[in-house]
C-alpha positions as a printed Julia matrix, in Angstrom:
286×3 Matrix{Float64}:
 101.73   87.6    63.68
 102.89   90.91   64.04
 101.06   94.68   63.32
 103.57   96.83   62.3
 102.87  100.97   61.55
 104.46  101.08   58.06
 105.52  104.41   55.62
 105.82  104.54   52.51
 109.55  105.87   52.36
 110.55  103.18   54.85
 111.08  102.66   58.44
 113.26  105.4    59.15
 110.12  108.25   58.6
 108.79  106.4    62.2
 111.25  107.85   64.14
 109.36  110.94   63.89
 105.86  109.88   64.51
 103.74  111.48   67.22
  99.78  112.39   67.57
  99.11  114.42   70.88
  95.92  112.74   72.14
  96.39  109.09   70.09
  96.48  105.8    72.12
  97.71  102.52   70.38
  96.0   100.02   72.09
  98.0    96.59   71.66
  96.41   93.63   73.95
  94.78   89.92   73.37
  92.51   89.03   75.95
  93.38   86.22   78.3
  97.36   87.76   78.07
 100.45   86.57   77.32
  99.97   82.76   77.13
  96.7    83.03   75.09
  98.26   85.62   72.83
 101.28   82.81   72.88
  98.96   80.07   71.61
  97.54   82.38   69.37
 100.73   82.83   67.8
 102.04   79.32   67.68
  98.88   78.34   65.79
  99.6    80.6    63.2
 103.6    80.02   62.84
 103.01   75.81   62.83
 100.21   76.32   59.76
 102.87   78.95   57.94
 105.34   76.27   58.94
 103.25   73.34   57.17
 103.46   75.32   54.04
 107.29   76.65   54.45
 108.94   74.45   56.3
 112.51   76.13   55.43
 111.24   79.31   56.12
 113.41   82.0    57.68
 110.71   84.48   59.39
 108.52   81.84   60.25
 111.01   79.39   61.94
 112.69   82.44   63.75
 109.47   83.65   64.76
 108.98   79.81   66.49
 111.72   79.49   67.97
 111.02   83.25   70.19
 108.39   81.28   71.21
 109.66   78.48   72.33
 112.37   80.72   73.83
 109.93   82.4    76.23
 108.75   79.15   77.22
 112.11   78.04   78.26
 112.26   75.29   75.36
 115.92   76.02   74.65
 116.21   72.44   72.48
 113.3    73.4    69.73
 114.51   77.37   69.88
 118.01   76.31   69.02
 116.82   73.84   66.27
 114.48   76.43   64.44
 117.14   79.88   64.85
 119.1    77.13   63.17
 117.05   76.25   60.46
 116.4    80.23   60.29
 120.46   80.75   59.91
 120.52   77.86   56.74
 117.69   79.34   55.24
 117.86   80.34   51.66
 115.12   82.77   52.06
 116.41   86.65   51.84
 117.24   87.34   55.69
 116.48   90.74   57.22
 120.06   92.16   59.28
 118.56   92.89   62.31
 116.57   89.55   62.95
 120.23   88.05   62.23
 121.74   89.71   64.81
 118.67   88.95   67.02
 118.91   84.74   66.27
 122.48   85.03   66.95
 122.18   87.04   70.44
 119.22   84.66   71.61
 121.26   81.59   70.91
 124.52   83.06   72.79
 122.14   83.57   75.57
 120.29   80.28   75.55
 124.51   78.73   75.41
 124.94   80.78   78.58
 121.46   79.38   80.43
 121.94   76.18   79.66
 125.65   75.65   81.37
 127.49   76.14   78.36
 129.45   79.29   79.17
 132.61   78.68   76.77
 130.98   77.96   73.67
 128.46   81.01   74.17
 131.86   83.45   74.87
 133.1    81.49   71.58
 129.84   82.42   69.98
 129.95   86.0    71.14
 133.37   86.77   68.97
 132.27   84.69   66.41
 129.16   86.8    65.61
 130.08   90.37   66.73
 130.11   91.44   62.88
 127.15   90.68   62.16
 125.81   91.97   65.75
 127.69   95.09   65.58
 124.52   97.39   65.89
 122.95   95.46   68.18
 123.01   97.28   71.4
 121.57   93.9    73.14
 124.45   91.6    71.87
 126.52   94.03   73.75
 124.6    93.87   77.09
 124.66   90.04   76.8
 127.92   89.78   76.07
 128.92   92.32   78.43
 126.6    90.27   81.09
 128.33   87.08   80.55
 131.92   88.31   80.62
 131.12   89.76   84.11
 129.97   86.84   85.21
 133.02   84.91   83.84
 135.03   87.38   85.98
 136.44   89.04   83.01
 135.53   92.9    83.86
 137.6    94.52   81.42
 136.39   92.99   78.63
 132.82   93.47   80.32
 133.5    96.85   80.94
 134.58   97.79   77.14
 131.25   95.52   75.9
 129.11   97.9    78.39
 129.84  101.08   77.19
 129.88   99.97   73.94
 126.18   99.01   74.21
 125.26  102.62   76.06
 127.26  104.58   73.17
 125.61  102.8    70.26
 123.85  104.36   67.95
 121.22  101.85   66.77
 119.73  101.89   63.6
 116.21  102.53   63.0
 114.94   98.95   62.2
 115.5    98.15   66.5
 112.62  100.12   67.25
 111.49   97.28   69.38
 114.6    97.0    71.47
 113.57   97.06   75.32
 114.46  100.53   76.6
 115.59   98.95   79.44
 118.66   97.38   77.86
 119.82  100.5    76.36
 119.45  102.49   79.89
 119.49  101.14   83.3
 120.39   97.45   82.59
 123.75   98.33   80.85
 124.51  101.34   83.67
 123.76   99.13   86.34
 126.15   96.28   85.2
 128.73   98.86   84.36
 128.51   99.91   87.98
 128.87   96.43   89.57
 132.46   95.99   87.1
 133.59   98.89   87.93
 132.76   97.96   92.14
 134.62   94.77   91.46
 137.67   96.54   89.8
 137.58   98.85   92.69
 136.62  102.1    91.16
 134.23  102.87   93.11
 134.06  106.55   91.96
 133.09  105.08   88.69
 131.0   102.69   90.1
 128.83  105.36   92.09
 128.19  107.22   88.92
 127.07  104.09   87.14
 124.66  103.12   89.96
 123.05  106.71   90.31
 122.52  106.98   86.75
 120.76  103.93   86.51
 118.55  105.04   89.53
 117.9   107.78   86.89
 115.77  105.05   84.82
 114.46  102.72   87.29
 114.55  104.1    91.1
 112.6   101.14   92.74
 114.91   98.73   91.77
 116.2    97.55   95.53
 119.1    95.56   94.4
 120.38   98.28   92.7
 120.02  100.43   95.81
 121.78   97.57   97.84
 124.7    98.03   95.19
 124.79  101.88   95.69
 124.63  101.27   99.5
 128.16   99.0    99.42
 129.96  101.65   96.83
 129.32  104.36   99.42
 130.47  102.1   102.25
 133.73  101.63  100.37
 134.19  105.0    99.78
 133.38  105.36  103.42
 130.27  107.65  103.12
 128.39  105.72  105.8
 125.34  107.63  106.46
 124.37  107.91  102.4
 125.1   103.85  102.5
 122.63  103.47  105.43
 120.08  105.53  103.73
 120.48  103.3   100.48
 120.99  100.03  101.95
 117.96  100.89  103.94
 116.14  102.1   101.02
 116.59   98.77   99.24
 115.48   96.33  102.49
 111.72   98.6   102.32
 111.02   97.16   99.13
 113.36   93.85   98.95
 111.48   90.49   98.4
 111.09   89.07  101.63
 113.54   86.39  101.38
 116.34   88.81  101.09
 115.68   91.5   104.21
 117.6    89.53  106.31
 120.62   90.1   104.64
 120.25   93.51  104.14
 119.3    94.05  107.64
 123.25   92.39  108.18
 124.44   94.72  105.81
 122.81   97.68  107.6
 124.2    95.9   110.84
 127.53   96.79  109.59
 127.02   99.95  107.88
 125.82  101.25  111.65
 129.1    99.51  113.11
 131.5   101.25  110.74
 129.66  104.32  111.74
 129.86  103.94  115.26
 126.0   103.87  115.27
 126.25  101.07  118.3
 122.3   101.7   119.53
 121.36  100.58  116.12
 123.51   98.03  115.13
 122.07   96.49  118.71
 118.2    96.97  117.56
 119.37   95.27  114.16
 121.1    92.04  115.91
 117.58   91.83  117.53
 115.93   91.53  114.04
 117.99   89.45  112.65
 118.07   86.79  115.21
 114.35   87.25  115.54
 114.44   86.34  111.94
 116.4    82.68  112.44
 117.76   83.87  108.75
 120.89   85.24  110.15
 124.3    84.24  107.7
 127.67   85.26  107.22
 127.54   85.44  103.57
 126.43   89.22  103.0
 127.0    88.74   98.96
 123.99   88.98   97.6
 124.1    87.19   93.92
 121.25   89.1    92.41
 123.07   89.27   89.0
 122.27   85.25   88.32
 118.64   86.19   87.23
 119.35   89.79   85.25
């Protein structure tokens, strides 16, 4: 299912591969969903022969997890947990992350908190069980305990076996997050630093832009908030520019920009979008 470079002294030797001039190409025509089929194929005839086993039914049930078939992914990462094969650490720690997030998409926030604490030995050193579980007490509203879960996914030190961990999750994701906890605690200090190093990793995100844009209106620096807050409505999705145009209404009120603010009420009742609710809740689909 999987090519994987390999050295004879183990994994760890990887860390220090390079070739100036070498390209890995990695690609199956007709993309993801043939190379998805592709896959499935193999795991169901592997499955025919093993049906107990532990790669194979975890492999399955990422499948079926990408596919947004949260029933059959729980089922097989369960069947992967009872397994008497020998497990591998880090694919533990990956079953038990993906079913504390599929708990969490599916409604059942409580039991995938409960599941959280339940598996945090065995997830320890897994930098994305920390950004989940960080994510999910945020949204719960507990920001202390998804403040401590944050940082404690930036300061990891992973081992070498999560070479495949999305760089993402390690940089801006976890930054970012930290920055909206520490806007809702009211730090916004804190929260400014977060957001600007996260722009450090991904500076066309507009929502985190938006985010910078209302920590520098709270610490009332109103022109650097315009800039950002206009920033983010350049390359916003359409259906959110009317909001941020509100936002920026207010950002030129505070700042006594009045010629402005007027050409923005314009815009926004041009628009027929106009609303009171200027919370954007872009952190439903991190």
């Amino acid at each position: 299912i999987h090519e994987e470079l390999t050295h004879p002294e183990g994994t760890k030797n990887l860390l220090g591969l390079s070739g100036d001039g070498v390209v890995i190409k990695h690609f199956q025509e007709g993309g993801p969903k043939e190379k998805s089929k592709r896959n499935v194929l193999i795991i169901k005839k592997e499955l025919k022969l093993a049906p107990e086993s532990f790669t194979y039914n975890y492999l399955m049930a990422k499948e079926c997890t990408q596919h947004e078939l949260f029933e059959k992914a729980l089922k097989h990462f369960q069947i992967a947990l009872n397994s008497e094969d020998e497990k591998i650490e880090i694919l533990l720690s990956d079953i038990c992350t993906e079913i504390i997030k599929i708990l969490f998409k599916t409604g059942q926030s409580e039991e995938a908190l409960n599941e959280c604490i339940r598996r945090q030995e065995i997830c320890q050193n897994n930098p994305e069980y920390w950004l989940t579980y960080g994510y999910i007490a945020l949204r719960e509203g507990d920001f202390n305990c998804a403040k401590d879960n944050l940082e404690k996914c930036l300061t990891l030190d992973p081992p070498a076996d999560l070479l495949t961990i999305e760089i993402d999750n390690i940089t801006w994701k976890p930054e970012m997050l930290l920055g909206y906890t520490q806007l809702r605690l009211q730090n916004y200090e804190q929260a400014k630093t977060r957001f600007e190093n996260a722009l450090l990793h991904n500076e066309n995100n507009w929502s985190l832009l938006f985010y910078l844009g209302v920590t520098c209106k709270n610490l009332k620096e109103y022109d650097l908030s315009e800039e950002y807050i206009n920033s983010a409505s350049m390359i916003a999705p359409e259906e959110f520019r009317n909001k941020l145009n509100f936002s920026m209404l207010l950002m030129n009120i505070m700042n006594h920009n009045f010629d402005k603010a007027n050409d923005l009420v314009k815009i926004i009742v041009a628009e027929l979008g106009f609303s009171e609710d200027n919370e954007l809740h872009i952190l439903e689909d991190f």
